[in-house]
N, C-alpha and C positions, 0 to 999 in steps of 0.2 A: 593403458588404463588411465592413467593421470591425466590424458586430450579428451578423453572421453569425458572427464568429470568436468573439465576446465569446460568446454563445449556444453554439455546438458545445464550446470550450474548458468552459465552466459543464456542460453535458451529458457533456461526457468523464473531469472531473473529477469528480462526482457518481457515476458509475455506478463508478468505479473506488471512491468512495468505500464506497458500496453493496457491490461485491464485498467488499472489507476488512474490511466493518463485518461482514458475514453470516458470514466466516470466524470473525471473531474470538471472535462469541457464540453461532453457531451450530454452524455445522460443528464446529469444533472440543468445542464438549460434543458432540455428537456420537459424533464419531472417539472420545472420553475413556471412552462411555458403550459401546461395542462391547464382546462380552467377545471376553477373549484378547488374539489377538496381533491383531487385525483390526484395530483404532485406527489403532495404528501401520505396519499394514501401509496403511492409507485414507489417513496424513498423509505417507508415503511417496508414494505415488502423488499426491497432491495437491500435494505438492511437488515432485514432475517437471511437473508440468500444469501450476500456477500460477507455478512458477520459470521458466518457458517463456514465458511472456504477460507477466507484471507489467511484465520489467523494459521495453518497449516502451511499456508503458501510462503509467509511470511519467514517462518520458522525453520522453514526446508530451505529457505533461498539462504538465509542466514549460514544453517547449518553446514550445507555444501559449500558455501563461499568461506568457511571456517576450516574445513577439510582440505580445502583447493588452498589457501595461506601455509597453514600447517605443512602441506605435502610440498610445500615451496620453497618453505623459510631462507632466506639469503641467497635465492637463485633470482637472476633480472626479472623484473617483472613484481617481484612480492611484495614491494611496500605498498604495489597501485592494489592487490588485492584487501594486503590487509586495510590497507585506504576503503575500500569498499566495506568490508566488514564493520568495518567503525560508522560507517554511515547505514549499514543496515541496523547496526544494532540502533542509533538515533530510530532510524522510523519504528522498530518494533517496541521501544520507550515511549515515544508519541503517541502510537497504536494506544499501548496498556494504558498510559498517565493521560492520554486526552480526546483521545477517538472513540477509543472502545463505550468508554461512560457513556457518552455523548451516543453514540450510536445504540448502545444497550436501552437509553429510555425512548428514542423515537422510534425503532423498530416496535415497540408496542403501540404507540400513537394511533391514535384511529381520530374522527373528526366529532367524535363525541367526547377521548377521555386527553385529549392534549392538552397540555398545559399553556397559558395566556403565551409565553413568550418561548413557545415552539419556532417561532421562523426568526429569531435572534439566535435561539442554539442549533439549527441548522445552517445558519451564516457560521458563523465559530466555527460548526465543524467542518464546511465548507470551505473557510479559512486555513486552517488547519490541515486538511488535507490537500491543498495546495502545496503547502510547506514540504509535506512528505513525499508527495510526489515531486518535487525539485532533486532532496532526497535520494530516493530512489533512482530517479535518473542519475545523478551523482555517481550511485555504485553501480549501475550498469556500463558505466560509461566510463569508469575505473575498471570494472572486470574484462569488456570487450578490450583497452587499453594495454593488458594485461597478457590477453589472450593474444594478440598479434605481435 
């Protein structure tokens, strides 16, 4: 039971990492490279989509990598998990205190009601989501560690 957890938590955390990683460097040159208002109208809508998911995904990844420590405690292996856990808890601090805001106003955004300095708070959170996703790779990379 306990491989099974170590395993699904490593696979839940990786794809989530996956997701992040692909916004970070793809989607978003993407959305950047759109002409017009389409970009922003793409990171708009990807921001109701993904503000929608994450923060579950985020939560669960957290949760289980807290359960997989706990079910560990001082057997080899558990300070790379609880190493993880501390760095999931950093991204889901990041999320609350500096993504979420950021994404909560431009997911409204349309090209009529954005504010002047829309594409400086989408650098920032662009910025910033970099950060998280280094992050994130972090605790995957501490859990797969963990797990072999």
């Amino acid at each position: 039971m306990l491989h099974a957890l170590q395993v699904f938590t490593t696979v839940i955390v990786g794809v989530m990492v996956g997701v992040e990683f692909c916004v970070a460097v793809f989607v978003n040159a993407i959305m950047n490279a759109l002409p017009g208002d389409n970009g922003q109208l793409g990171r708009s809508h990807g921001g109701r989509l993904l503000g929608a998911v994450m923060p579950f995904w985020y939560f669960t990844s957290l949760g289980l990598a807290a359960i997989w420590a706990v079910a560990t405690w001082g057997e080899q292996g558990s300070a790379l998990v609880v190493t993880a856990v501390g760095l999931l808890v950093v991204s889901v601090l990041m999320s609350v205190l500096v993504l979420v805001p950021i994404n909560n106003r431009g997911k409204t955004w349309t090209p009529e009601n954005r504010p002047s300095d829309w594409e400086q708070q989408t650098r920032r959170w662009d910025r910033y989501h970099y950060l998280r996703v280094a992050v994130i790779v972090g605790a995957f990379a501490f859990l797969v560690g963990a797990l072999v």
